[in-house]
C-alpha positions as CSV (number, residue, x, y, z in Angstrom):
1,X,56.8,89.6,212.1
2,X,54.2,89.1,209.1
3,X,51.2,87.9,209.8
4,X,50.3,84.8,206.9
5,X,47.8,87.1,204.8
6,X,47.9,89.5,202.2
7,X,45.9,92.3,200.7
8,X,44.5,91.2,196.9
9,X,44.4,94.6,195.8
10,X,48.6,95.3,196.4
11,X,49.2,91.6,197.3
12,X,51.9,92.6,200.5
13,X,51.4,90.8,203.7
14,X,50.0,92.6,206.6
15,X,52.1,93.5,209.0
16,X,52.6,95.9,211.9
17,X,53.5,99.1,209.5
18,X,50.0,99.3,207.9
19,X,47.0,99.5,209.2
20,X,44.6,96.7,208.1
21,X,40.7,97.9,207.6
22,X,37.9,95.4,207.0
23,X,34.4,96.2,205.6
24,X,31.2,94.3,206.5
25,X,31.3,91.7,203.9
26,X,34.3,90.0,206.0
27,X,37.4,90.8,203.4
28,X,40.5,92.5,204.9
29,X,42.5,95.1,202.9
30,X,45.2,97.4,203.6
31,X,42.9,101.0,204.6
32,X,45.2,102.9,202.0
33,X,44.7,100.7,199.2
34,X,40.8,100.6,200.4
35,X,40.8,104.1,200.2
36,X,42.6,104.5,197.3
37,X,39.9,101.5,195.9
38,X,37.1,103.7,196.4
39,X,38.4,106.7,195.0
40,X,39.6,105.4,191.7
41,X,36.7,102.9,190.8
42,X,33.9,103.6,189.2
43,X,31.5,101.7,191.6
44,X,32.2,101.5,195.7
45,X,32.2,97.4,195.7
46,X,34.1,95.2,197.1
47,X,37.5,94.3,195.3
48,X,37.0,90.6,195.8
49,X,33.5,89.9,195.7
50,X,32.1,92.9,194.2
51,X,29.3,94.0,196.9
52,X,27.9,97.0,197.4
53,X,29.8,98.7,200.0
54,X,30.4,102.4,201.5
55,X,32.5,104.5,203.2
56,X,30.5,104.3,206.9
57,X,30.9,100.6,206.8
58,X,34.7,100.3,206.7
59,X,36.4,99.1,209.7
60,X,39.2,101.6,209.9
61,X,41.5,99.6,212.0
62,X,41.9,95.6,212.9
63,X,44.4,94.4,215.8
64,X,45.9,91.0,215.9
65,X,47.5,88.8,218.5
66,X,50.7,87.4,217.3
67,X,52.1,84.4,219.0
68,X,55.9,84.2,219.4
69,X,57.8,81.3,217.2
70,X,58.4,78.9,219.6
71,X,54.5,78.0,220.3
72,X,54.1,78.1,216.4
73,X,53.4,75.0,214.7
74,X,55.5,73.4,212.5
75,X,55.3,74.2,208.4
76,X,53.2,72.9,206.3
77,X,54.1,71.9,203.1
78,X,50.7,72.6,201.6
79,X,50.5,75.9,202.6
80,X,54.0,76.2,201.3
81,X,52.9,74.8,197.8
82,X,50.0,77.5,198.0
83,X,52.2,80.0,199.4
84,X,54.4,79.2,196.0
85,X,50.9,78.7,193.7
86,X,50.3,82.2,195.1
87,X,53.5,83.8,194.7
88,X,53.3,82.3,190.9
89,X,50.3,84.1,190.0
90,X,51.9,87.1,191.9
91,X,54.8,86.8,189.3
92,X,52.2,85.9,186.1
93,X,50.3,89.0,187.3
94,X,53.7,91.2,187.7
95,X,54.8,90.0,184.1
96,X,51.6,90.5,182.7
97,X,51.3,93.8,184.1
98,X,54.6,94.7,182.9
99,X,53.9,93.6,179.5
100,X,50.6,95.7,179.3
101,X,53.3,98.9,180.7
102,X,55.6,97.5,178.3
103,X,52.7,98.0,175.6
104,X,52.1,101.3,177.0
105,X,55.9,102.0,176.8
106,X,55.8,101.1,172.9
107,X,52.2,103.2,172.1
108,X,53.1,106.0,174.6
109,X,56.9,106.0,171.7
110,X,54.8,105.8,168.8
111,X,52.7,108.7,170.4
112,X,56.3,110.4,170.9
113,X,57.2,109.9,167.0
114,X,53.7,111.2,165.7
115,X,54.6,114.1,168.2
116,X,58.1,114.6,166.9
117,X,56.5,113.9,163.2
118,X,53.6,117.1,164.1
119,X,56.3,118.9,165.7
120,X,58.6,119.0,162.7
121,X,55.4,120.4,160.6
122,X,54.7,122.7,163.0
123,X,57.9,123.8,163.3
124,X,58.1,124.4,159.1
125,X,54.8,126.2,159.4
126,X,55.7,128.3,162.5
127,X,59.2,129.2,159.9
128,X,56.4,130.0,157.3
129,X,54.3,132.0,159.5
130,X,57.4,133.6,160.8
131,X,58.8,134.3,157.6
132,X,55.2,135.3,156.7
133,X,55.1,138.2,159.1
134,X,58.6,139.6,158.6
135,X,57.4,140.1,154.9
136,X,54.4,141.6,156.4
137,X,56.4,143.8,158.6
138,X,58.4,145.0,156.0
139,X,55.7,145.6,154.3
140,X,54.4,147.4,157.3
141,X,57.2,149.5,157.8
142,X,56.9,150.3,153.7
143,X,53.2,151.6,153.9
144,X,54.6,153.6,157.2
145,X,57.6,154.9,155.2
146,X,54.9,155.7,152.2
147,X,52.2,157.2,154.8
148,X,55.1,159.6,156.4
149,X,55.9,160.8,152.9
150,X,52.3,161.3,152.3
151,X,51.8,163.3,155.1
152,X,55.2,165.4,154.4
153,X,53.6,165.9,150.9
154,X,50.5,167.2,152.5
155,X,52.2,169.5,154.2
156,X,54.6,170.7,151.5
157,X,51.3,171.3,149.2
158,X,50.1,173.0,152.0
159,X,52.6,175.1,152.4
160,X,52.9,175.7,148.6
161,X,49.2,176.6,148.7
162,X,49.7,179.2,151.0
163,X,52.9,180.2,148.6
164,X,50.7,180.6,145.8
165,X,47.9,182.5,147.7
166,X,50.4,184.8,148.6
167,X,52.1,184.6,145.2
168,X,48.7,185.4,143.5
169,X,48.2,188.4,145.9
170,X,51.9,189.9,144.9
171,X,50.8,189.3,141.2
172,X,47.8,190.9,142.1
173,X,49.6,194.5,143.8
174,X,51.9,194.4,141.0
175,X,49.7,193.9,138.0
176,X,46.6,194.8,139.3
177,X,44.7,198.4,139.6
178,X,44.5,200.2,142.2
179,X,40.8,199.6,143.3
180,X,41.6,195.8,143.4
181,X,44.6,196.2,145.7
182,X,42.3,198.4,147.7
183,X,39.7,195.9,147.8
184,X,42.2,193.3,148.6
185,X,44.0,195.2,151.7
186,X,40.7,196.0,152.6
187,X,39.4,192.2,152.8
188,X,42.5,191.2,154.8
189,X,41.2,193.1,158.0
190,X,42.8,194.9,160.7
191,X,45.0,192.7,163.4
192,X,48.3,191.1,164.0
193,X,48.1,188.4,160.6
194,X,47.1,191.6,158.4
195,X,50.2,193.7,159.6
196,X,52.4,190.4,159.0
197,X,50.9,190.1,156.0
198,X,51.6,193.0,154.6
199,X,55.0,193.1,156.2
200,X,55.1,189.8,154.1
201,X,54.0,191.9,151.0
202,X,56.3,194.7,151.2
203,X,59.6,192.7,151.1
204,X,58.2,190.9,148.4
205,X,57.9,194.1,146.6
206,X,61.6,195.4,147.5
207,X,63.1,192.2,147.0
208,X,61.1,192.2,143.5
209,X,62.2,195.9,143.3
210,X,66.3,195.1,143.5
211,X,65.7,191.9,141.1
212,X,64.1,194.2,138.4
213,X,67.0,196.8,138.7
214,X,69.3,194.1,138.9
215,X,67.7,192.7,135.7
216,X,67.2,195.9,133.6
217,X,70.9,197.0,134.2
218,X,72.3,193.4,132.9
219,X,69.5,194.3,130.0
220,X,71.5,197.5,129.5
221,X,74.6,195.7,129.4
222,X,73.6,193.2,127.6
223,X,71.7,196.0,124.7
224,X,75.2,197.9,124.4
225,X,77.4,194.4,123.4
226,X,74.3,193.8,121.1
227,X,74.9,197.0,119.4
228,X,78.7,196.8,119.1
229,X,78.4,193.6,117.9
230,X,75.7,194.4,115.3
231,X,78.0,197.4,114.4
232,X,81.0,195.2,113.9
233,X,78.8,192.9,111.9
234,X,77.7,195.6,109.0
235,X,80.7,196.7,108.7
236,X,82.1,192.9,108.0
237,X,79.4,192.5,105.7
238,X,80.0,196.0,103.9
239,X,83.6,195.2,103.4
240,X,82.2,191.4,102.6
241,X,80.0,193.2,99.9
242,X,82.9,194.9,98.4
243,X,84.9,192.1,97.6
244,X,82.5,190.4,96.3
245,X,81.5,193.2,94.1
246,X,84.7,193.1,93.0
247,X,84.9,189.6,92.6
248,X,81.9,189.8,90.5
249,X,83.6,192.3,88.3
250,X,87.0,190.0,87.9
251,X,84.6,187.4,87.2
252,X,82.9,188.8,84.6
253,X,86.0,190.0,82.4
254,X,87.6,186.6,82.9
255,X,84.5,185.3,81.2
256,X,84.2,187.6,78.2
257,X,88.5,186.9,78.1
258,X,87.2,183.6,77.6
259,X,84.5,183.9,75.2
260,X,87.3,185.8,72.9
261,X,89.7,183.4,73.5
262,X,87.2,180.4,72.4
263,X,86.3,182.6,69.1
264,X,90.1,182.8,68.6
265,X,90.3,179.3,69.2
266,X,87.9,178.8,66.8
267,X,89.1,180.5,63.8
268,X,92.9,179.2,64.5
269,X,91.4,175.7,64.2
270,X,89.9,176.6,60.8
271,X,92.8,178.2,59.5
272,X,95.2,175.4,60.8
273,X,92.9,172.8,59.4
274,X,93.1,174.9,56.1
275,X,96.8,174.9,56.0
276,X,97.1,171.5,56.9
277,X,95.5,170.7,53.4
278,X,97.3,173.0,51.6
279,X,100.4,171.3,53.3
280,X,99.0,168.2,52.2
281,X,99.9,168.8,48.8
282,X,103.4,169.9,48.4
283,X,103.2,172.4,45.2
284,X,105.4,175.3,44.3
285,X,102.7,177.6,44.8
286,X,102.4,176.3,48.5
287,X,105.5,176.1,49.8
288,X,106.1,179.7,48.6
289,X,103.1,180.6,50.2
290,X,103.9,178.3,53.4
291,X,107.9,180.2,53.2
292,X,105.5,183.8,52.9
293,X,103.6,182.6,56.2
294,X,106.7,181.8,57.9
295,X,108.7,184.6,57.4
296,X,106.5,187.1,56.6
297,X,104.9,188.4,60.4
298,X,102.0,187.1,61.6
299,X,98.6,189.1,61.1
300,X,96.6,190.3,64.1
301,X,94.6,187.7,63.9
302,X,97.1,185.0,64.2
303,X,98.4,186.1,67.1
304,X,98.4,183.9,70.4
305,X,95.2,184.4,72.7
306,X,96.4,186.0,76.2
307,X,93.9,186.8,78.7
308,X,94.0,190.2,80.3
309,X,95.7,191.0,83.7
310,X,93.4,192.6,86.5
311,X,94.1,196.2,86.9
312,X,94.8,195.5,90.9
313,X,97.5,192.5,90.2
314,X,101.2,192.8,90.5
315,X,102.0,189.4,89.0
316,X,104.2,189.4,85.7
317,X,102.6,188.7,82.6
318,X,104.1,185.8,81.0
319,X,102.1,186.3,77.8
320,X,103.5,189.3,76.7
321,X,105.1,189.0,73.2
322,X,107.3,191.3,71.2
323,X,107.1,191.8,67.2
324,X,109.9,191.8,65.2
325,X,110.0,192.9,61.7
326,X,111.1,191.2,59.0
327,X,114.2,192.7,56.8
328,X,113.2,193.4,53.5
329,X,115.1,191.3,50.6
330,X,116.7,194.8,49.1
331,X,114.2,195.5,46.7
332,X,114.1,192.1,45.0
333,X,110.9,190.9,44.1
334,X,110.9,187.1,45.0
335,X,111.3,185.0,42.3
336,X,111.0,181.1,41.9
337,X,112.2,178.9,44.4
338,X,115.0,176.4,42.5
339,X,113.9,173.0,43.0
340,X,117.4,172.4,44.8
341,X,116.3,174.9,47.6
342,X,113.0,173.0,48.0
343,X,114.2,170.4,48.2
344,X,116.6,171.6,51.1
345,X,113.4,172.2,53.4
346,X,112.2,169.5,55.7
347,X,108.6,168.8,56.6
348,X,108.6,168.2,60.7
349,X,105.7,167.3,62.8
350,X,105.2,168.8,66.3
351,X,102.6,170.5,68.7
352,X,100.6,173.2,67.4
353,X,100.2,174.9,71.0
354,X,96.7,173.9,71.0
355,X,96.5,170.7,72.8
356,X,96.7,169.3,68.9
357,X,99.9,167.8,66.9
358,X,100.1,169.7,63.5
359,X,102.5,169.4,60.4
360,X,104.7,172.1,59.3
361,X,107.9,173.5,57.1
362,X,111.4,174.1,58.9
363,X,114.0,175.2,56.1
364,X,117.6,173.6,56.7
């Protein structure tokens, strides 16, 4: 059964499940929530007056005598109304309380968002940083890829160092004199690395050996095509110089045939332009002399330019030409042409077989 009082600092009535503790200024309080009082203030006073208090003066434990219900006395309603009073501030205190957690609730949310609000920019900057070092590791693992090939290029040069020391030293026994090899073989000592070195130098020298055979007998080879093929040349080029002597000579008399055939050309043109005026004027006296020139033979000099055939040719000449002589008249001396019979003969125009149109006589 509760006993009709209550502790102000968790406002539950005391019964027999907690222990009740009292200090010396005369307030009773449940001896947890004393406790608990003295831990969490910031002062060790009394939660209802606000004394000085300690620890030493607490009354741990109070007892009380309970009397059973049937020598209680009746209920009053006062005490009711301040039982309700109290348990309305109870409730006002309860709702207020729960209005300053609610108020807690609502900053402790906006707290939350501001976290969720930092958390989404650190998030974006932990991608950047991330993002960050895998460009950095890739540039790691570049400068590690670059470092290894600098060190294997180290090593190749020092291993082509070493090459050309020994390539220097093979130049050196197989161009040098003999009191520099000496001095050479002499400098390399006497041990294990000398007789390896040498070793080293005397396959050199054999392999260089079987090259330079190998070499001068391709070089031998290569001489004897060289001359066979210079052979073969000259004679190409004496047979080449020959022909062309001889084409020089064909060329030569083809030029002087046509030098005389452009004098002959020449005087025909003057002697047909000279009979084309004396053709120009049809007298007695020329058209006997025009009948003379047409049946009497041609003079050497009249006759058709042909150019000469070369001496190693087997085409056929197709300006050969054969003379025929003209009969005599039986003795007669020719006498004047009737008019009748010149008047019989007919003036005709055609080529004169030199590119030119020329006028001539043809009797009927």
């Amino acid at each position: 059964m509760p006993i009709r009082a209550y502790c102000t600092i968790c406002s539950d009535f005391f019964d027999h499940c907690k222990d009740v503790a009292a200090i010396h200024c005369g307030h009773t309080f449940h001896h947890e929530c004393l406790l608990q009082w003295f831990q969490t203030a910031p002062s060790k006073t009394c939660p209802q007056c606000r004394k000085q208090v300690s620890t030493r003066h607490i009354i741990s434990k109070l007892f009380f005598d309970v009397g059973g219900e049937e020598h209680s006395s009746p209920v009053d309603p006062e005490s009711l109304q301040n039982e309700l009073d109290r348990l309305k501030a109870l409730l006002s205190s309860k709702e207020r309380d729960w209005r300053d957690r609610q108020k807690t609730v609502d900053s402790l949310r906006e707290t939350v968002e501001r976290q969720k609000v930092d958390l989404e920019r650190v998030r974006k900057e932990v991608g950047e940083k991330e993002m960050l070092c895998s460009v950095l590791r890739k540039q790691m693992k570049y400068l590690e890829n670059q470092q290894n090939e600098i060190l294997s290029a180290k090593e190749e040069a020092r291993q082509l160092r070493t090459k050309m020391k020994t390539y220097e030293s093979l130049d050196l026994l197989l161009q040098g004199q003999r009191a520099e090899v000496e001095a050479m073989i002499a400098d390399m000592g006497v041990g294990q690395s000398a007789m390896e070195q040498l070793s080293i130098y005397c396959i050199s020298l054999k392999k260089e050996y079987e090259n330079l055979k190998t070499s001068y007998r391709s070089t031998n080879e290569m001489c004897e095509k060289l001359k066979r093929e210079v052979f073969a040349s000259s004679s190409k080029v004496q047979k080449t110089m020959l022909e062309l002597n001889r084409s020089k000579e064909d060329l030569r008399t083809v030029q002087e045939d046509l030098k005389n055939a452009d004098k002959e050309i020449t005087s025909l043109k003057k002697k047909v332009e000279i009979l084309q005026k004396t053709l120009s004027t049809p007298t007695r006296t020329n058209e006997a002399l025009s009948r003379l020139v047409f049946e009497s033979p041609a003079p050497v000099e009249l006759k058709q330019p042909r150019l000469h055939q070369p001496a190693d040719s087997e085409d056929i000449d197709l300006n050969v030409t054969f003379d025929i002589s003209t009969p005599e008249l039986g003795g007669r001396k020719p006498g004047p042409v009737p008019s009748k019979k010149m008047r019989m003969d007919a003036v005709r125009t055609g080529f004169d077989g030199l590119g030119g149109r020329a006028k001539f006589i043809q009797p009927v």
